[in-house]
N, C-alpha and C positions, 0 to 999 in steps of 0.2 A: 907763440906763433910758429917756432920751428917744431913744437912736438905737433902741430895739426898739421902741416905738411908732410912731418914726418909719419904719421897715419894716413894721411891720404895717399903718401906713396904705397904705402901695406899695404891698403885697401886694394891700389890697383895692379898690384903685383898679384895680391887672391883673385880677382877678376878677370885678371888674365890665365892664370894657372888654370883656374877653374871650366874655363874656357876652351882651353887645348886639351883638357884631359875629357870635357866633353865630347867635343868630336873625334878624340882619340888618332889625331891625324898627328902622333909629333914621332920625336924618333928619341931613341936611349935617353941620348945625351941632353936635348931638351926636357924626357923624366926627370934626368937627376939634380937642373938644376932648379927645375921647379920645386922641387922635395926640398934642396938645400935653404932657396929663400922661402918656404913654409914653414921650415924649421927653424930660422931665425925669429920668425916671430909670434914661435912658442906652439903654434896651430899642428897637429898632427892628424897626416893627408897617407892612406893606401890607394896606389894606384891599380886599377886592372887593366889587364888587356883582354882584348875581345878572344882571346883563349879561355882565360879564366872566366868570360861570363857566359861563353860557350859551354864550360864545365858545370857552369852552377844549373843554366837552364836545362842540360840532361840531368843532371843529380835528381831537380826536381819535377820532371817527368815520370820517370818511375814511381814516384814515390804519391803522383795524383793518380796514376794507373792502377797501383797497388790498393790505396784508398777505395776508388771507385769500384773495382771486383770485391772489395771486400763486403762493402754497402750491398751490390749486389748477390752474393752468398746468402747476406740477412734478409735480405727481401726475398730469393726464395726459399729459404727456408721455415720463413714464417708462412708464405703461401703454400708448403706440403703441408703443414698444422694447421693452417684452414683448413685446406680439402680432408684431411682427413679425419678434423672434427664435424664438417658437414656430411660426409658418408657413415660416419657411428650416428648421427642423432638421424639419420633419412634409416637408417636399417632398424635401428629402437625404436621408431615412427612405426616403421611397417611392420615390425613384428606387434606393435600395440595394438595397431589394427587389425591385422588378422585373428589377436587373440581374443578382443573383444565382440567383432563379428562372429569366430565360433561359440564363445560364448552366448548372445544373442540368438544363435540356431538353436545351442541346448535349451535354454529357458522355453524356446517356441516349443521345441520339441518334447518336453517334458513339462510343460505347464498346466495338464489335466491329470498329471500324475497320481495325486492325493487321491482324486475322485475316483478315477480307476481301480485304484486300489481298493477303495471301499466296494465297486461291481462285482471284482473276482470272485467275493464269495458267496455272492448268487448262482455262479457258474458251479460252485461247489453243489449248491441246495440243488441246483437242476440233476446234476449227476446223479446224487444218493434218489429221488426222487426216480428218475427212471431206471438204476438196478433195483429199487423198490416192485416196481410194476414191473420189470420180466422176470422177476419171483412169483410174481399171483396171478391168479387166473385169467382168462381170452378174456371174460369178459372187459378189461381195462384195459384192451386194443384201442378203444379210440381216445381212453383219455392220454393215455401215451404216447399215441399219432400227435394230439395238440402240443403236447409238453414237446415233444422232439423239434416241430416246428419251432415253436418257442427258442427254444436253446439253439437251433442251428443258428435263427437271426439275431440272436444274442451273442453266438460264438462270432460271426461273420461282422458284428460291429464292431467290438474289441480287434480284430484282427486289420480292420481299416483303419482304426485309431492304433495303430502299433504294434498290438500288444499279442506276444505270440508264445505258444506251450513250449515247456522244457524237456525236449524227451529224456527220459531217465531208466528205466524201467531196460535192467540190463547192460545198461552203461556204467563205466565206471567209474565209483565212487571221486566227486569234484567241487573240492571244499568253495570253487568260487562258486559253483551252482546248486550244490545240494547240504541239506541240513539232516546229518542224523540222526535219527531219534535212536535205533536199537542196533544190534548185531545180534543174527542167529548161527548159527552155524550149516555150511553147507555141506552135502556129499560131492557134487561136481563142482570137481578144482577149477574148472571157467567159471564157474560164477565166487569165486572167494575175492574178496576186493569191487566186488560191484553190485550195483542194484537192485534186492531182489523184492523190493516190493517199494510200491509209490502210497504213503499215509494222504499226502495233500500234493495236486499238481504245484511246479510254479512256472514262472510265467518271467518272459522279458516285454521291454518298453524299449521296442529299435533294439539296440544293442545292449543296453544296461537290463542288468538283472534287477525285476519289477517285486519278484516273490521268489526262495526260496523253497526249490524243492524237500520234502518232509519224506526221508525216505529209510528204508530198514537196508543195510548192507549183509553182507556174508563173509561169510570167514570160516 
């Protein structure tokens, strides 16, 4: 019977301790004797004053501050490596497309190419055909009238489809436009290095070279 009394005065002496140190309304000398009867009964009690938990709640201020910019740092940082993987994949976009679209122009552009090429040398047969006949005689005036007609509207269709002569004859020798066949030898030093005679015209498609000028240089 007397150790339950004696526990229940424990009890109420921590109830009360507990109590004053809550509302934090006591002075020194009430701390110390609070401490001493807590220490009687083995219980180990820190007290703070509303200093100390002044101190702890800046402590930990700074240190949600700190937190929180840092979170934000990450977050924009991740959103510069967005943006700037959506502007590399929008620039690799557009260049896709515009390469494919010019692509698409060339094909349009070049896709009677084969067959052109097979006409050109009809334009040849028309040629030797009429320095034929301004070798022989009047009388083949009018069949040479017809062939001329002929070959002009032959020359004038190729030239709506594209396809346009290389002048060469005097220019000088251009391995991306002409093909050599010989070298003769010349007297005048302006003509060494250049054109001095056309075997076979050639010809471009728009800008690309369609045929191959056949030409003798000088040197």
């Amino acid at each position: 019977m007397t150790k339950k009394k004696h526990e229940t005065a424990e009890d109420i002496k921590k109830s009360e301790a507990g109590e004053i140190i809550d509302n934090m309304d006591i002075n020194s000398k009430d701390k110390s004797n609070i401490v001493e009867e807590l220490k009687d009964t083995g219980e180990e009690v820190t007290l703070q004053t509303p200093e100390d938990l002044s101190g702890d709640k800046e402590k930990s201020e700074p240190d949600s501050t700190a937190k929180e910019a840092a979170k934000d740092d990450i977050m924009i940082a991740k959103l510069a490596e967005m943006q700037d993987k959506y502007l590399r994949l929008s620039a690799e976009f557009d260049n896709y497309r515009k390469r494919t679209l010019r692509e698409k122009i060339e094909i349009t552009r070049h896709a009677g190419e084969n067959i052109l090429i097979s006409i050109i040398p009809v334009m040849d047969d028309f040629e030797r055909a009429l320095k034929l006949m301004d070798a022989s005689t009047a009388d083949s005036l009018a069949i040479k009238t017809g062939i001329d007609l002929i070959y002009n509207k032959f020359r004038d269709f190729l030239i709506q489809n594209g396809i346009k002569e290389i002048e060469s004859l005097h220019s000088d020798f251009d391995v991306d436009l002409h093909e050599a066949v010989s070298k003769i030898p010349v007297e005048d030093e302006n003509l060494k290095g250049k054109v001095v005679e056309v075997l076979q015209k050639g010809y471009f498609l728009h800008e690309k070279v369609l045929r191959f000028s056949k030409v003798v240089v000088g040197e």
